[in-house]
ZATOR-609514 format. One line per 8 residues: number of its first residue (from 1); their letters; for each residue x, y, z of N, C-alpha, C. Coordinates in Angstrom, 2 decimals, always signed. Layout:
<sepas>
NUM = A = X:Y:Z:X:Y:Z:X:Y:Z  ... .
</sepas>
This chain:
<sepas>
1 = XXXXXXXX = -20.36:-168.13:-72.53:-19.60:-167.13:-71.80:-18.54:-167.74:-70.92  -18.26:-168.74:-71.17:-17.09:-169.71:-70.51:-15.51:-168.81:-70.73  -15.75:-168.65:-71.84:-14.74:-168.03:-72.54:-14.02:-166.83:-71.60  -12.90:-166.74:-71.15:-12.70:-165.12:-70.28:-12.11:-163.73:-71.77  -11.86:-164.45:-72.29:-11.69:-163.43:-73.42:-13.01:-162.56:-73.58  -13.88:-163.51:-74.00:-14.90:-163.43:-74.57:-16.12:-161.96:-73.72  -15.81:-162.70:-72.53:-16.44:-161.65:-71.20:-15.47:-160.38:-71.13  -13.68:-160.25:-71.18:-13.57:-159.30:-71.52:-13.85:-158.22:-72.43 .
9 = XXXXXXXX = -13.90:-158.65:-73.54:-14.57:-157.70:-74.81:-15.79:-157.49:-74.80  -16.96:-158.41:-73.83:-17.89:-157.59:-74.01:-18.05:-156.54:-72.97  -17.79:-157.02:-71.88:-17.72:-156.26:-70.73:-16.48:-155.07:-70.37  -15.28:-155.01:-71.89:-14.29:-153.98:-71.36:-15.22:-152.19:-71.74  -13.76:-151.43:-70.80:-14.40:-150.49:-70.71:-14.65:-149.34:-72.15  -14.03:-150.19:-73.39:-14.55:-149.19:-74.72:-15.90:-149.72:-74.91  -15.95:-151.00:-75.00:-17.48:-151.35:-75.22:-18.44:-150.87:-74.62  -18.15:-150.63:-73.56:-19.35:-150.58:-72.53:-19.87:-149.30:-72.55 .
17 = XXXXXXXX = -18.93:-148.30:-73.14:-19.54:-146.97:-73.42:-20.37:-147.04:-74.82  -20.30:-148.04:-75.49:-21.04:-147.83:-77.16:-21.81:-148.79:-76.79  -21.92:-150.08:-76.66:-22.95:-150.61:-76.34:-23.91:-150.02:-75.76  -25.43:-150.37:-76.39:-26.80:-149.86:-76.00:-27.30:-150.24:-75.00  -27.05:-151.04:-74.14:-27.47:-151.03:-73.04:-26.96:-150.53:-72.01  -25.60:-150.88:-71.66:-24.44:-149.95:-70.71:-25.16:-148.44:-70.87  -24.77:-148.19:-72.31:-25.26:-146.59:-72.33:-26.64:-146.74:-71.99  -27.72:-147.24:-71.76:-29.25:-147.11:-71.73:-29.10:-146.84:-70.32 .
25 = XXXXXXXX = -28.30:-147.98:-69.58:-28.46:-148.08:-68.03:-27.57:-146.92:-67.52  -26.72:-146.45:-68.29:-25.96:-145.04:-67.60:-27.13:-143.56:-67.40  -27.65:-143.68:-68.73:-28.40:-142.31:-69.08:-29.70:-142.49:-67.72  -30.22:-143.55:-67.16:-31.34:-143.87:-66.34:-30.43:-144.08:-65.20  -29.35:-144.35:-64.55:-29.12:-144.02:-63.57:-28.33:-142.18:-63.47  -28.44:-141.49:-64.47:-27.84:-139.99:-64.34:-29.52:-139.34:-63.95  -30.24:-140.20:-64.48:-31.83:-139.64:-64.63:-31.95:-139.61:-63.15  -32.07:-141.10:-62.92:-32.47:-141.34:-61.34:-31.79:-140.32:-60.05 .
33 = XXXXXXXX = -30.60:-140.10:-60.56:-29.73:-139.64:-59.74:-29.93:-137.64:-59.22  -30.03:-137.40:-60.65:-30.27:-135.91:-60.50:-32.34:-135.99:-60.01  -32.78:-136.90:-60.00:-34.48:-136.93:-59.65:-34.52:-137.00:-58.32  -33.24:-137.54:-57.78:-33.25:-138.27:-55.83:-32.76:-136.84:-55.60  -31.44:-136.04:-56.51:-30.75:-134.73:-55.58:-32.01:-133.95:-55.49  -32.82:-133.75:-56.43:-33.55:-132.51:-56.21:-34.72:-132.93:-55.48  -35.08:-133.92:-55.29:-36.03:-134.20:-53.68:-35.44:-134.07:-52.85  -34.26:-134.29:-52.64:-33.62:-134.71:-50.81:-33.19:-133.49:-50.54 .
41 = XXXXXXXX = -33.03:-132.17:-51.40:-32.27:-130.79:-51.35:-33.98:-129.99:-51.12  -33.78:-128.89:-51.52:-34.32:-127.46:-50.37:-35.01:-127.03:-51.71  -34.42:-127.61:-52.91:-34.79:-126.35:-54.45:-36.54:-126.23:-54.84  -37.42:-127.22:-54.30:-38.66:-127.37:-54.17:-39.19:-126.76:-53.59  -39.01:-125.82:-52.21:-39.79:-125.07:-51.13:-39.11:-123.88:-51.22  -40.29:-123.16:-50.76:-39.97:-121.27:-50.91:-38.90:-121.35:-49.95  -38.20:-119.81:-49.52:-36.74:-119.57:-48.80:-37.18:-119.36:-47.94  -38.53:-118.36:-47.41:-39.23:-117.91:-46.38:-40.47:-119.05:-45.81 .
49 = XXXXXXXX = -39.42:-118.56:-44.24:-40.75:-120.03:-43.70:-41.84:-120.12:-43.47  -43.28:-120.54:-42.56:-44.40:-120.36:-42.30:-44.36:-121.28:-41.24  -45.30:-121.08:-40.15:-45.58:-121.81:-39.33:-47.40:-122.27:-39.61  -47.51:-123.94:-39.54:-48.70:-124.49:-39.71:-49.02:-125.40:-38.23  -50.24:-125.18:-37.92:-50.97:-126.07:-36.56:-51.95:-126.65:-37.09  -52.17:-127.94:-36.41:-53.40:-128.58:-36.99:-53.18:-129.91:-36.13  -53.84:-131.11:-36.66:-54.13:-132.32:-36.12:-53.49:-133.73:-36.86  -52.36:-134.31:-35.96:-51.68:-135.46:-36.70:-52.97:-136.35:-37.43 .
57 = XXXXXXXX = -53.07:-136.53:-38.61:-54.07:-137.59:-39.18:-52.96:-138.69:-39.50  -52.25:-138.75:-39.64:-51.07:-139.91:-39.94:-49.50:-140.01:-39.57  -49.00:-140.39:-39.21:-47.74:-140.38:-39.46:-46.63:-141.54:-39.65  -45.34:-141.23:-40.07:-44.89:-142.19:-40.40:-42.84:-141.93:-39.98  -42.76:-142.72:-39.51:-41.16:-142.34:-39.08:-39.91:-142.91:-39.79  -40.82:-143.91:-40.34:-39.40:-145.58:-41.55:-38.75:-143.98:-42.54  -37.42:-144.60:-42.99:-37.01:-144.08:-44.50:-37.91:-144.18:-45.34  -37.84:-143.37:-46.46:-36.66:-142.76:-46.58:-36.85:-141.05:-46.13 .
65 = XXXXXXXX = -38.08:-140.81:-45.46:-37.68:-139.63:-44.89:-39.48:-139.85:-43.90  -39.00:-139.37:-42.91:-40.40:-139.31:-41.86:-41.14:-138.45:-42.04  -42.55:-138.58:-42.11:-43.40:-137.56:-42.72:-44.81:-137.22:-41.56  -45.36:-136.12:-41.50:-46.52:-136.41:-41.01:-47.57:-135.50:-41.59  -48.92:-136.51:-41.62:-50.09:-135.97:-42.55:-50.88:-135.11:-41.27  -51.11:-133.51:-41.78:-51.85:-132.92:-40.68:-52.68:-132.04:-41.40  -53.86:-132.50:-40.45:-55.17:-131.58:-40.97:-55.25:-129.79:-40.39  -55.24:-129.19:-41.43:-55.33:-127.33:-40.93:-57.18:-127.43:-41.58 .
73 = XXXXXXXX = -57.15:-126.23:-41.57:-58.45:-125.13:-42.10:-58.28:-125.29:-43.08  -56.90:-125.44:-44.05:-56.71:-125.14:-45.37:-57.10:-126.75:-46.11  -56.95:-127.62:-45.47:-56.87:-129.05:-45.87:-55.72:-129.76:-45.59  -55.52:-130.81:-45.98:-54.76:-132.00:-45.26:-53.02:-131.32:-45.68  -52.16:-131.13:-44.73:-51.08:-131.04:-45.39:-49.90:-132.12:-45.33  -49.00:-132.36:-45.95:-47.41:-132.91:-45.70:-46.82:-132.72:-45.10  -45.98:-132.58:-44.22:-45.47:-132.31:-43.48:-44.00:-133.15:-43.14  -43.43:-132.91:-43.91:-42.28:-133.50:-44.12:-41.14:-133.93:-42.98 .
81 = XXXXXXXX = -40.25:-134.40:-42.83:-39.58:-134.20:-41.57:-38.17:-133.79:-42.04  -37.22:-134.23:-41.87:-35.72:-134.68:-41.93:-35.28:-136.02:-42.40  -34.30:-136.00:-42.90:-33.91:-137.85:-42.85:-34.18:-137.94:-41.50  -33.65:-139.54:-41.79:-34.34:-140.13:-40.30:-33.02:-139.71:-39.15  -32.33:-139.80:-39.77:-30.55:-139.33:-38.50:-30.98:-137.89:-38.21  -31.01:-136.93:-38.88:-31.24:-135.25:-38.69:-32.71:-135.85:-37.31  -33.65:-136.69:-37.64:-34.97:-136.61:-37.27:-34.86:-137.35:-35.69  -34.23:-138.44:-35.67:-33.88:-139.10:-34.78:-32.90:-138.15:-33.67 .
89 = XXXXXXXX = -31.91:-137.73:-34.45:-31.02:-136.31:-33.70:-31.91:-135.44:-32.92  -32.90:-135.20:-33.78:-33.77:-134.00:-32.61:-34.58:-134.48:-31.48  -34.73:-135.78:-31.27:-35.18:-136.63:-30.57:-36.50:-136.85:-30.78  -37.04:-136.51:-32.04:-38.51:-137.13:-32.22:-38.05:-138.45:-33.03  -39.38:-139.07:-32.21:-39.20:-140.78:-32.86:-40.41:-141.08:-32.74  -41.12:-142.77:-32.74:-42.19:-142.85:-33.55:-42.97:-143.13:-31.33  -42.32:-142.61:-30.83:-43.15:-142.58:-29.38:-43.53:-141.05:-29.51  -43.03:-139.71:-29.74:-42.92:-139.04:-29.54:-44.67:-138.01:-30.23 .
97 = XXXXXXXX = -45.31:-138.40:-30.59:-46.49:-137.84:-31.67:-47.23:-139.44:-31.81  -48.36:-139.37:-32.01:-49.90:-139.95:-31.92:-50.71:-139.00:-32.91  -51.49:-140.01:-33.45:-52.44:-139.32:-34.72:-53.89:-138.83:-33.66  -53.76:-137.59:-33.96:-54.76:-137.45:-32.81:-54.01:-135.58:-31.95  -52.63:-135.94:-32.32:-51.90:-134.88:-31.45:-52.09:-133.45:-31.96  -51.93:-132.29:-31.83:-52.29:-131.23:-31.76:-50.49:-130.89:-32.35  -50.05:-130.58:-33.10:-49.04:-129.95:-33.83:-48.58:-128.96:-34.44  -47.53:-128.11:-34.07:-47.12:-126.88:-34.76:-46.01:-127.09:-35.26 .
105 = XXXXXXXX = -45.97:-126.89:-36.69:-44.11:-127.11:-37.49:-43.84:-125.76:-38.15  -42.74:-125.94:-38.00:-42.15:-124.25:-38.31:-41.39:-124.76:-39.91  -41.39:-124.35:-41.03:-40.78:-124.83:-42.30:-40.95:-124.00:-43.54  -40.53:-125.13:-44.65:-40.42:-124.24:-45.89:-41.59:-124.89:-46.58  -42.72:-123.99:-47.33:-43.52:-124.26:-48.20:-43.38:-124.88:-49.51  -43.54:-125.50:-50.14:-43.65:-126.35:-51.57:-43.50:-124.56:-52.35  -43.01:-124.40:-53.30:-42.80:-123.37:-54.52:-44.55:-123.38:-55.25  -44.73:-125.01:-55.09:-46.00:-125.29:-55.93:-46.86:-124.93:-54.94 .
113 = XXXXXXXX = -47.80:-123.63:-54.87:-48.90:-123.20:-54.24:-50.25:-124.20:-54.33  -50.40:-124.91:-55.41:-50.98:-125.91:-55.56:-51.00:-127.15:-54.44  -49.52:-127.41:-53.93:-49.71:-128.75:-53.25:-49.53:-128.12:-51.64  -49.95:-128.93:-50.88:-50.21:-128.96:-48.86:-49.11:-129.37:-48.23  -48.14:-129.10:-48.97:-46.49:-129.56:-48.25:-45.31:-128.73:-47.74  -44.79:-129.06:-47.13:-44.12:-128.16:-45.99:-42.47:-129.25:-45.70  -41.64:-128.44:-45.55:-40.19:-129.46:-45.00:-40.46:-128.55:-43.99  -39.92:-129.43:-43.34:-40.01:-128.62:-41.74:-39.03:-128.67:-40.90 .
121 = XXXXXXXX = -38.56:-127.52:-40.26:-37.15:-127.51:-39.61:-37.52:-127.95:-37.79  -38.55:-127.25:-37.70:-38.65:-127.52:-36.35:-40.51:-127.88:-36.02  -40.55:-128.68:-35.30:-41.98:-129.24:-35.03:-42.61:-129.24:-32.97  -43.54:-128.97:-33.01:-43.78:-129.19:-31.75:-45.00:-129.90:-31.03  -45.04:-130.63:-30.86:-45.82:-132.13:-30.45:-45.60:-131.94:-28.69  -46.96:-131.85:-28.59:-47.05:-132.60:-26.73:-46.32:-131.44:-25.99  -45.98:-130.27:-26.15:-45.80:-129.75:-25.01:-44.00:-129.58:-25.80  -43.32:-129.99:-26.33:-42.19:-130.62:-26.74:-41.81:-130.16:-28.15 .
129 = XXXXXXXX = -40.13:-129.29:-27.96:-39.93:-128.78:-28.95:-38.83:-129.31:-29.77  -38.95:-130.00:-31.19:-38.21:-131.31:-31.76:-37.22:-129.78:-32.90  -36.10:-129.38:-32.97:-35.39:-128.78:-33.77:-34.59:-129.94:-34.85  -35.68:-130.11:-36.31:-35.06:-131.07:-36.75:-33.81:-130.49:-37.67  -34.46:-129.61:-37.66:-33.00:-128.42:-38.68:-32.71:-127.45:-38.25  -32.07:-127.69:-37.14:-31.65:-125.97:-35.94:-31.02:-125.34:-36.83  -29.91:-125.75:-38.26:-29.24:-124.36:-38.75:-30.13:-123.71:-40.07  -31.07:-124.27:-39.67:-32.01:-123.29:-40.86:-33.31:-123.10:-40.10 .
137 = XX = -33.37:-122.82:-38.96:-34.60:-122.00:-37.93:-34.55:-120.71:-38.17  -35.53:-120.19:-39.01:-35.31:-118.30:-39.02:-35.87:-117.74:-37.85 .
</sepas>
């Protein structure tokens, strides 16, 4: 591959659309791509919100999105947060909640009645009211 000819033709841009790998690695990053929009978007959880209370059993604040595990009556749920900027914006951070804390989040339910997960616009920890998505608080 010394050659610069040689690297042009394999690497120009007619080849790279017919070649099987270019095309392999295009079709798996269109895959990847439309798999990340429809997690990081709203199209997963009902339109109408619910409010859930229960008991922090875990939590976690790192990317790629802050989450916290809380025990109801119903069983353990998700409890999703915001990215970490929206999450950090509302001023909850990883001082702000303790596993152990007593929690109410106001959010959107999973579509799948099956799973214990929730995005949540607004959360309330300690006395303390965190609006992680003030323009979607109903």
């Amino acid at each position: 591959m010394n050659n610069p000819r040689m690297c042009w033709k394999l690497f120009s841009p007619m080849r790279s659309v017919t070649h099987p790998l270019a095309l392999g690695l295009a079709l798996l990053a269109a895959l990847w791509t439309s798999a990340a929009l429809a997690h990081h978007g709203w199209s997963w959880a009902q339109d109408q919100q619910m409010e859930l209370t229960g008991e922090i059993l875990e939590l976690q604040i790192a990317p790629p999105h802050p989450w916290l595990e809380v025990q109801t009556d119903e069983g353990t749920w998700r409890v999703e947060l915001g990215n970490p900027r929206n999450t950090e914006r509302s001023g909850f951070n990883q001082d702000s909640a303790s596993v152990g804390d007593s929690v109410t989040a106001i959010g959107n339910r999973s579509k799948d009645q099956s799973e214990l997960r929730m995005k949540a616009v607004q959360i309330k920890v300690n006395d303390k009211t965190y609006d992680i998505y003030p323009e979607r608080i109903q």
